[in-house]
C-alpha positions in Angstrom: -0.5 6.1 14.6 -1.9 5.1 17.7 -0.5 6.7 21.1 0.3 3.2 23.2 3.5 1.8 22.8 3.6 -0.8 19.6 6.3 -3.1 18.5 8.2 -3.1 15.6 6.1 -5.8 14.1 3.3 -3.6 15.0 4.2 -0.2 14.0 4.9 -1.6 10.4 1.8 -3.1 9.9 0.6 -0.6 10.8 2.1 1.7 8.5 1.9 -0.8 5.6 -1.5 -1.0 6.4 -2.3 3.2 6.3 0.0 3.0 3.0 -2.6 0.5 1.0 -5.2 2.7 2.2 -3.9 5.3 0.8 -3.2 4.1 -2.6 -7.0 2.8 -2.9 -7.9 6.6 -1.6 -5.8 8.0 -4.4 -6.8 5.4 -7.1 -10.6 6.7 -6.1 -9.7 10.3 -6.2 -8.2 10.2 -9.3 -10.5 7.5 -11.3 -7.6 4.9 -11.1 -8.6 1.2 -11.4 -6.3 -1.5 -10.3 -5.5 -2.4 -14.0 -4.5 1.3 -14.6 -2.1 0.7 -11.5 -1.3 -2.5 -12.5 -0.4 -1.4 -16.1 1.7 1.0 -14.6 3.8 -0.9 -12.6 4.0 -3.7 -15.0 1.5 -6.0 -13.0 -1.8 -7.9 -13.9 -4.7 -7.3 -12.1 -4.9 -9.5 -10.1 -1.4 -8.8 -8.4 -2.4 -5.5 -7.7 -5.2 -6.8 -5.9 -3.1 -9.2 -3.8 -0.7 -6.6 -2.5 -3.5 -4.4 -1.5 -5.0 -7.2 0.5 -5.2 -6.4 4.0 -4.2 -9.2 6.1 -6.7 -9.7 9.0 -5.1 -10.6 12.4 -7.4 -11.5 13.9 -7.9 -14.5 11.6 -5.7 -17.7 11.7 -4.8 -19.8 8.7 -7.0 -18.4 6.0 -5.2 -20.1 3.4 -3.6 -16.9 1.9 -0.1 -15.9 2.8 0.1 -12.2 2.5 3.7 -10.8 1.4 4.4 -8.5 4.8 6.4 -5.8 1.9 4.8 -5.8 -1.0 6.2 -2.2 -2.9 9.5 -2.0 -3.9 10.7 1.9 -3.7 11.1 2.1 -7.5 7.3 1.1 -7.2 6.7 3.6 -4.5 7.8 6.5 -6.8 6.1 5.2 -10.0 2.6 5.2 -7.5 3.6 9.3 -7.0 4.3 9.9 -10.5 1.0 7.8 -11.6 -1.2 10.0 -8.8 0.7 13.1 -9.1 1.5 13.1 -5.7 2.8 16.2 -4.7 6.4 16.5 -3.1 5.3 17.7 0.6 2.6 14.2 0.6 5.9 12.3 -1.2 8.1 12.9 1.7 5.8 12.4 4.5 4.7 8.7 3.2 8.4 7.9 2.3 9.1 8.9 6.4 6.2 6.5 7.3 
């Protein structure tokens, strides 16, 4: 996280933001695809891919609303059981 003094807004996008990241790091680590995840959570595809989007800041009214809190915590856990996420790496992202 960066050292200046953020918001709230700010520091959860943020942390949203590291937390998709990692996800798509773990899904290419482990030969995941978006469907695997997807049938995993009970998803399509195509959801998947939406609530890893990335909103850009810096662009206004692109047309695509982005939900700000896309994972439930039941999701969350079903992500660490999918990955095998080990229980030290579990509780530092749930402390994000």
């Amino acid at each position: 996280m960066p050292k200046a003094a953020l918001s709230f807004e700010q520091r959860k996008a943020y942390k949203l933001k590291y937390f998709k990241s990692w996800i798509v790091s773990q899904m290419k680590l482990t030969g995941k695809t978006q469907k695997d995840v997807g049938d995993a959570l009970g998803l399509s595809q195509g959801t998947v891919s939406t609530m890893l989007t990335v909103a850009d800041v810096r662009k206004k009214g692109n047309g695509r609303r982005i939900n700000p809190d896309p994972f439930s915590y039941g999701q969350i856990l079903t992500l660490f059981e999918l990955f095998g996420t080990e229980a030290e790496e579990r509780q530092r992202l749930l402390m994000l």
